[in-house]
C-alpha positions in Angstrom: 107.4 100.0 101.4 107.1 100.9 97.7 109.4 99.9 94.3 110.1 101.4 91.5 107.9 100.2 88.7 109.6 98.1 85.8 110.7 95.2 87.5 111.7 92.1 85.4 109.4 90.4 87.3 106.2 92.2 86.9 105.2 91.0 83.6 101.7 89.6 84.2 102.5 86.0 83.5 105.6 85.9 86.2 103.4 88.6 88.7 102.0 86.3 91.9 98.7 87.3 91.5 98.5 86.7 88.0 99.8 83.3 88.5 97.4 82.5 91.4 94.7 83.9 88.9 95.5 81.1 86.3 96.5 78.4 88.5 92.5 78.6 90.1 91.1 78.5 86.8 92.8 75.6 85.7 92.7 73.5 89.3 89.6 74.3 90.8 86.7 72.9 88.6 84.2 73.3 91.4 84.6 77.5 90.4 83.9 77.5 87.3 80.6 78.8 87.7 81.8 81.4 89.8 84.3 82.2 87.2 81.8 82.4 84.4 79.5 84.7 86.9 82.2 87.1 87.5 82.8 87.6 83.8 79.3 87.9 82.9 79.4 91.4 85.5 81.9 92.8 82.8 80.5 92.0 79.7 80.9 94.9 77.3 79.0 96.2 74.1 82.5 96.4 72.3 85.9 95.1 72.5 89.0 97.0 74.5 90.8 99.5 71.5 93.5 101.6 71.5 92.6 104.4 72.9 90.7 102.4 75.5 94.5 101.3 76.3 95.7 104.4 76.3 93.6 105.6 78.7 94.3 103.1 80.8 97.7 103.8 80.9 97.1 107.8 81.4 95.0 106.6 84.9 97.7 104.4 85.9 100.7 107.0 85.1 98.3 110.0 87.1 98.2 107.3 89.9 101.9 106.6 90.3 102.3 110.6 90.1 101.3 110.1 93.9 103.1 107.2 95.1 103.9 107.7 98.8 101.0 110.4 99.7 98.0 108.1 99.5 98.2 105.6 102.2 96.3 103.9 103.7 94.5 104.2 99.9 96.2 102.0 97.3 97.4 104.4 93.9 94.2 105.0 92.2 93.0 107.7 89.2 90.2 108.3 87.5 90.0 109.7 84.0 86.6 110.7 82.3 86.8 111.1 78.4 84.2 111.9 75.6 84.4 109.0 73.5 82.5 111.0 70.6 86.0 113.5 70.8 88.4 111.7 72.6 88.8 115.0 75.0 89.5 114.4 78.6 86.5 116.0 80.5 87.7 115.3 84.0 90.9 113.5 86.0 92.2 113.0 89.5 93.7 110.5 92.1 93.1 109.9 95.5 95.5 111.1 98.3 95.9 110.0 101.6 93.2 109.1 104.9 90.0 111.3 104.5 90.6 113.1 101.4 88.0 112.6 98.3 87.5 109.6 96.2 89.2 110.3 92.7 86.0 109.4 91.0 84.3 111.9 93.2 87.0 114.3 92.1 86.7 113.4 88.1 83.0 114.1 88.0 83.1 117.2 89.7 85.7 119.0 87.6 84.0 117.3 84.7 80.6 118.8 85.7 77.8 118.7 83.2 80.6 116.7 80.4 80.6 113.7 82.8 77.4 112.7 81.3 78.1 109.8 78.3 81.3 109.2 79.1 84.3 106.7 79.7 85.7 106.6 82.9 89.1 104.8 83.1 90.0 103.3 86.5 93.7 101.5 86.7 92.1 100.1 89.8 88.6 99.0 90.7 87.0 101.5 92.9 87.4 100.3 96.5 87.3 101.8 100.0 89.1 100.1 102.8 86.1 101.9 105.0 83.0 101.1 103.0 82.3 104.7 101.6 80.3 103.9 98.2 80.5 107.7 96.9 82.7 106.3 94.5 80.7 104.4 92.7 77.5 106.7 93.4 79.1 109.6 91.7 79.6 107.9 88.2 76.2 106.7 88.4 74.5 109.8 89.4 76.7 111.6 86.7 75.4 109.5 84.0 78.9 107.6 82.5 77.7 105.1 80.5 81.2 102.8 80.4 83.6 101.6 82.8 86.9 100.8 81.8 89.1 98.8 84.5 92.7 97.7 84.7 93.1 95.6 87.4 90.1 94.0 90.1 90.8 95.5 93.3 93.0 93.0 95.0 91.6 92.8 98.6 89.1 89.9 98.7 86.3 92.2 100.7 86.7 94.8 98.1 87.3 92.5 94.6 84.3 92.5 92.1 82.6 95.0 94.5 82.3 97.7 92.6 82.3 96.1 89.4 79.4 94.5 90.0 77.6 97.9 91.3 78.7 100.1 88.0 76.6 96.6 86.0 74.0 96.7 88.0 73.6 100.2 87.5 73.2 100.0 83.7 76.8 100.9 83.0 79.2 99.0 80.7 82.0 97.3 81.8 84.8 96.2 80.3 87.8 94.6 82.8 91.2 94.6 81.2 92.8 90.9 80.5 89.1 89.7 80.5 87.3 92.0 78.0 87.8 91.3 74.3 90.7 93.4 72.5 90.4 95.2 69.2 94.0 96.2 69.2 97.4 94.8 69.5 97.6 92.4 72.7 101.4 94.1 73.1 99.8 97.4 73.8 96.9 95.2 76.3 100.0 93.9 78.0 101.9 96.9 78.2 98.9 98.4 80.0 98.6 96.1 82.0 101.7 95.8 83.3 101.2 99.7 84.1 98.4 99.0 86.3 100.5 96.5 87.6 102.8 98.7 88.4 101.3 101.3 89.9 100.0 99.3 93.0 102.9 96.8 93.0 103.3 97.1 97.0 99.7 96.6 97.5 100.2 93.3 94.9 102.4 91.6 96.3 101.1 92.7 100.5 97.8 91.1 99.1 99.5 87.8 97.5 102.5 87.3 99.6 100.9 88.8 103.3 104.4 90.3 103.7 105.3 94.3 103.1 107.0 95.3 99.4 110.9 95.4 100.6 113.7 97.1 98.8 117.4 96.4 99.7 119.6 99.5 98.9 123.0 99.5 99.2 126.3 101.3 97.5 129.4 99.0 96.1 132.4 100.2 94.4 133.8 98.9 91.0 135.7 96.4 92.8 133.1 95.0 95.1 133.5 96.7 98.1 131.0 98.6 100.0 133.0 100.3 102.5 137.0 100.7 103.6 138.9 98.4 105.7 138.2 101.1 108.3 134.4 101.5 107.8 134.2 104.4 105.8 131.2 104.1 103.0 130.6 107.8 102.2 130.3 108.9 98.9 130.5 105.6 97.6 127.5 106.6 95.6 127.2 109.5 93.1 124.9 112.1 92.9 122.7 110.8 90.4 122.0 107.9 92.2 121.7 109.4 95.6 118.9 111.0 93.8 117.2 107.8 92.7 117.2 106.6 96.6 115.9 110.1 97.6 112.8 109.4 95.0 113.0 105.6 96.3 112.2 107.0 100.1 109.7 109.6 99.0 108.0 105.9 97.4 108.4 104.4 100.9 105.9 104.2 103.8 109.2 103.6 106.0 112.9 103.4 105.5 114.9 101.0 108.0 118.3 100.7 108.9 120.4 98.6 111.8 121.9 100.5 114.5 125.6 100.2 113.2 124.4 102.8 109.9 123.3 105.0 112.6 126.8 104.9 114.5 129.3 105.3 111.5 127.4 106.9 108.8 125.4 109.4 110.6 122.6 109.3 108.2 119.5 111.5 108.1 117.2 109.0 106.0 114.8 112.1 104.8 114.2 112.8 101.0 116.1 116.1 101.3 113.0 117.8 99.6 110.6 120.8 101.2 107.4 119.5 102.0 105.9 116.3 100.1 105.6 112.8 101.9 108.4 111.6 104.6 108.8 108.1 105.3 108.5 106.8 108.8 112.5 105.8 109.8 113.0 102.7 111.4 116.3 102.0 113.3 116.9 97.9 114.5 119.0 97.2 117.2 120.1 94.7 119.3 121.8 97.0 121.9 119.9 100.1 121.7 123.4 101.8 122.3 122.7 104.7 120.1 124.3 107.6 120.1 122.7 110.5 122.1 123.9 113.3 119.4 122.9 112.1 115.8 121.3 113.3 112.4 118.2 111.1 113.2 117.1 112.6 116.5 117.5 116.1 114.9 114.8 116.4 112.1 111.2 116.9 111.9 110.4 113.1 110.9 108.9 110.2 112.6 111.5 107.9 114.2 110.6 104.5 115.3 113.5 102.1 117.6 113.0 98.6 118.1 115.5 96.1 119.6 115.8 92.2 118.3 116.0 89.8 121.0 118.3 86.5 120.1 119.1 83.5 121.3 122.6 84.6 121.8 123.0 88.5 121.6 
């Protein structure tokens, strides 16, 4: 499952991975070399600017735009501008299983402009099935710079490509290890964009546990339901609107069997078309109700009982 970016937490120096990042470079002498190796395969002609950072927040914003439709691909964009004009030649992000790399995408909307330019990646080009079109395409289109927001964070996949686009002749420039000509508050407000935008698969790679979001409605008082039971319309509209944007996030959306018996819920986004999340319903019983919203709708519904010591 998927959060909302913005999270107090996410600043790079309290995010996992950044910590884990520093905490090897400072304990583990014996990698030093391999430290100084991987920094040599991003060695750019010039430092990070502005407008490098701005672009690197563009790719990372175009990637959110598809949270919840690219799975089993992390959120990933591609931007290709002229650096002579500043003019955005080409753009796009990956979408779900099967579909074309957003690289891919970029150079062939760009065409015959891809030739000379930047290409800004909020994530390092990666496939989870070892398709290198990818990185082919910006070769074969002739982009003479790669600008990268975060190292991809699946060890197979991390300094992968980074190390092709060098090898190839290309520039590369990794964000938070690259040199910066411009205000570090803008380099760690980008960052914390590319951050951001592939927060689930963050913390799935640090923690080896799924991105979980506890939702819930309480009154003023406290209370999240009456003495009978009764929670509905605890919540108002505008927030019942947040957790429909929440779900349409969300690879799944679980609930115990209990919301199922008194609240009836659906657990769909209420939207036409666009991504539904698997619903999940936990039960110890598995004394569900024949008739309910859930068994009704179009959407994937997956029931599992819990087995306890004492049930």
């Amino acid at each position: 499952m998927q959060a909302l970016p913005g999270r107090a937490h996410f600043w790079p120096n309290a995010h996992p991975l950044h910590r884990t990042r520093q905490q090897t470079h400072q304990h583990s002498p014996g990698r030093t070399q391999a430290t100084q190796l991987r920094s040599n395969r991003a060695r750019v002609t010039a430092p990070l600017s502005g407008d490098d950072l701005d672009g690197l927040v563009q790719a990372s914003q175009l990637a959110q735009s598809l949270q919840g439709v690219t799975a089993p691909h992390p959120n990933a964009a591609c931007i290709l501008v002229n650096p002579s004009s500043s003019t955005v030649v080409g753009s796009a992000c990956q979408r779900a299983q099967g579909t074309t790399p957003s690289e891919v995408l970029a150079v062939q909307q760009a065409r015959a402009a891809a030739k000379g330019s930047t290409a800004y990646l909020n994530l390092e080009s990666g496939d989870c099935h070892g398709d290198e079109s990818a990185v082919a395409a910006l070769v074969a289109a002739g982009v003479s710079r790669v600008v990268v927001g975060l190292r991809h964070p699946l060890r197979h996949l991390r300094n992968k490509a980074i190390a092709a686009y060098a090898a190839a002749g290309l520039d590369v420039a990794v964000l938070g290890e690259a040199p910066l000509a411009s205000d570090p508050a803008a380099a760690e407000a980008a960052l914390c964009s590319c951050l951001s935008a592939n927060e689930a698969l963050l913390h799935r790679a640090v923690l080896k546990q799924p991105l979980s979001i506890l939702k819930y409605a309480m009154t003023l008082d406290g209370k999240i339901a009456t003495a009978a039971g009764h929670s509905a319309w605890v919540s108002s509209a505008q927030s019942r609107a947040k957790v429909f944007e929440m779900r349409a996030a969300s690879d799944a959306v679980v609930v115990g069997g209990n919301t199922v018996r008194r609240d009836n819920p659906r657990l769909t986004t209420r939207r036409e078309g666009g991504h539904l999340s698997v619903r999940v319903v936990m039960s110890r019983t598995l004394d569900l109700p024949d008739k309910a919203n859930l068994w009704d709708t179009q959407v994937s519904i997956l029931v599992t009982g819990l087995l306890f010591a004492n049930p």
